[in-house]
C-alpha positions in Angstrom: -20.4 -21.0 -6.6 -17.2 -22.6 -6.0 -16.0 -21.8 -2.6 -12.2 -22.3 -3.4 -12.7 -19.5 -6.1 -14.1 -17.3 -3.6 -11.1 -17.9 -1.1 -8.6 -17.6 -4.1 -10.5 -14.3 -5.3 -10.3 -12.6 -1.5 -6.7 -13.8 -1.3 -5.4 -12.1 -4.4 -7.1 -9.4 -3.3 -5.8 -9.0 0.4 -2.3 -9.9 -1.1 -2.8 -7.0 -3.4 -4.2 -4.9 -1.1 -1.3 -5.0 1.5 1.5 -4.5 -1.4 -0.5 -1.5 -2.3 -0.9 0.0 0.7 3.0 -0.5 1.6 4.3 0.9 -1.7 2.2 4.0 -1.1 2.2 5.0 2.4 6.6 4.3 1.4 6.3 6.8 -1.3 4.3 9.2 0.9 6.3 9.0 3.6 9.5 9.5 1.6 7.9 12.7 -0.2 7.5 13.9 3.6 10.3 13.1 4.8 12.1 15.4 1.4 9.5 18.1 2.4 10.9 18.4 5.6 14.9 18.2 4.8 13.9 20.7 2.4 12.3 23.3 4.5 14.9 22.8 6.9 18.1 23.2 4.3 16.2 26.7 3.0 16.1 27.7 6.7 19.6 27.4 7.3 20.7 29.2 4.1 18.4 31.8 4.9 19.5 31.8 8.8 23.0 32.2 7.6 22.6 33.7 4.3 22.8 37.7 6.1 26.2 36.9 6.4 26.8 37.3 2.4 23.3 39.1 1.6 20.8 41.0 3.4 18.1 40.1 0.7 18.8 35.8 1.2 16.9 35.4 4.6 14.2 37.4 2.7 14.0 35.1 -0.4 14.2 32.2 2.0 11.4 32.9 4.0 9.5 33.9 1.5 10.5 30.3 -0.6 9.0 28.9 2.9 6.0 30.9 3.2 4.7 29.4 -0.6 5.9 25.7 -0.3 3.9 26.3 3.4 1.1 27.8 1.5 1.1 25.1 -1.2 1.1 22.3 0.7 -1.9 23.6 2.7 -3.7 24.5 -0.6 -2.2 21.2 -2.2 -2.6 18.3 0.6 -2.7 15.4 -1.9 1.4 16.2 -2.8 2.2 15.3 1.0 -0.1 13.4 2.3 -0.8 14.1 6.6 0.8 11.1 8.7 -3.1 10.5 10.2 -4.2 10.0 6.9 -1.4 7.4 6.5 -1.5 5.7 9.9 -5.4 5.3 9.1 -4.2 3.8 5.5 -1.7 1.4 7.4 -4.9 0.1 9.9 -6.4 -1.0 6.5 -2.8 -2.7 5.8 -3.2 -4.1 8.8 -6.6 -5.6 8.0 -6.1 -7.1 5.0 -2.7 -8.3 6.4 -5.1 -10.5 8.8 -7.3 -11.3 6.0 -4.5 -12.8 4.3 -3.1 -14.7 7.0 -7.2 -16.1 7.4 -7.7 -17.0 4.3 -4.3 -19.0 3.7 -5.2 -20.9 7.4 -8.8 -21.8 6.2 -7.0 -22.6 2.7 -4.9 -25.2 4.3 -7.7 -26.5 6.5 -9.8 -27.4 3.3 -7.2 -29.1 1.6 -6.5 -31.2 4.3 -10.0 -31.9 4.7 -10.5 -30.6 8.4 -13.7 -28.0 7.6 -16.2 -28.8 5.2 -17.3 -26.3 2.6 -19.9 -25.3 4.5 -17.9 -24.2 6.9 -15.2 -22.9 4.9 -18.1 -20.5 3.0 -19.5 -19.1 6.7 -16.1 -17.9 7.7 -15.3 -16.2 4.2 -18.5 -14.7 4.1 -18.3 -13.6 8.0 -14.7 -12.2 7.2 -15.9 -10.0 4.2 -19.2 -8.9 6.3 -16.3 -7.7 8.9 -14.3 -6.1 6.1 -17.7 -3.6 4.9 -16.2 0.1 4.4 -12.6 -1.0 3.7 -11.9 -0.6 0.6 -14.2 2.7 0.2 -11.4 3.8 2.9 -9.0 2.4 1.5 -10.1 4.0 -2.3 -10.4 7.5 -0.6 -6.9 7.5 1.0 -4.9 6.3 -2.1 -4.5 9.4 -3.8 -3.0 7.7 -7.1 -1.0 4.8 -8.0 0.4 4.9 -11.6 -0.5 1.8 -13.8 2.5 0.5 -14.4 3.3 -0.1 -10.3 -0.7 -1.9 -10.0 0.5 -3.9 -12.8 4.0 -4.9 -11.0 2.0 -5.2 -7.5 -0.3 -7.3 -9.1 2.3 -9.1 -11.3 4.1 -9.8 -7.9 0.9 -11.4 -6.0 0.6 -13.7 -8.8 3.6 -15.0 -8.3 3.6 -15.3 -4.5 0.7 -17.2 -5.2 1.4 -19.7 -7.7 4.4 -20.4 -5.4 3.3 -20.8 -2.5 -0.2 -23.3 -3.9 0.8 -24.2 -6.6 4.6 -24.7 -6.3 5.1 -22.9 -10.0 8.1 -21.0 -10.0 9.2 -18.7 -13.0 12.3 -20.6 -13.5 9.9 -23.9 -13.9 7.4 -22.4 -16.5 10.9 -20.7 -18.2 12.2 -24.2 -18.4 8.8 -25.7 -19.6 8.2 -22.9 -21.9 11.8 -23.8 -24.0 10.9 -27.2 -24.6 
């Protein structure tokens, strides 16, 4: 096995792994945060709704009472804030494993571990990682194909930037000639 492919594999994956988890736990946290204004807007009109009906704080509470129900019966549309906090520890994790790998990346190419070396610490940072991913698997409820794609479209290029010093204008420029 080639250890550099090993680090580069485990890096695109942390790199993806982070963007994931940011994009989603934004989108959740939006959805809940809508949830709430709404709830709270419905409230009001139904608090204050006597004034030109008798039947509006009726409707409202009853509007309240199902979007209540169905977010109790529904959890996956808004998503608790536990669930999420738990979902940003595993950011948080592959946030460090990121920031290991790129340090062990840049002690290889400058020659100060050997491969050896480099392989212990990869393989002692994914023994440390076990039950990650199934976490992080059962806490992302569903991320369309389209945003993987871009999240993954993204790390590539952060990469190849940042080791490889290709940059899209530089392959655009390359790929005219």
């Amino acid at each position: 096995m080639e250890i550099r492919n090993k680090v580069w594999e485990e890096l695109k994956f942390s790199d993806v792994s982070v963007r994931t988890v940011l994009w989603y736990t934004d989108r959740q946290r939006r959805w809940a945060r809508w949830y709430k204004f709404v709830i709270a807007l419905i409230a009001s009109i139904g608090a204050f709704g006597f004034i030109l009906n008798k039947i509006i704080p009726f409707i409202s509470s009853l509007i309240i009472a199902l979007t209540s129900l169905l977010k109790s019966f529904f959890p996956q549309f808004i998503q608790s804030e536990q669930e999420l906090a738990e979902l940003d520890s595993v950011g948080d994790y592959y946030e460090e494993c990121k920031n290991i790998l790129e340090q062990l990346w840049y002690k290889r190419e400058k020659e100060q571990i050997s491969e050896g070396q480099l392989a212990d610490q990869i393989f002692s940072l994914i023994d440390r990682g076990i039950g990650k991913k199934t976490k992080m698997n059962r806490l992302l409820r569903h991320i369309p194909a389209k945003i993987k794609e871009k999240i993954s479209n993204e790390s590539d290029t952060y990469l190849n930037e940042v080791y490889y010093n290709i940059y899209p204008e530089k392959i655009k420029k390359e790929n005219a000639k």
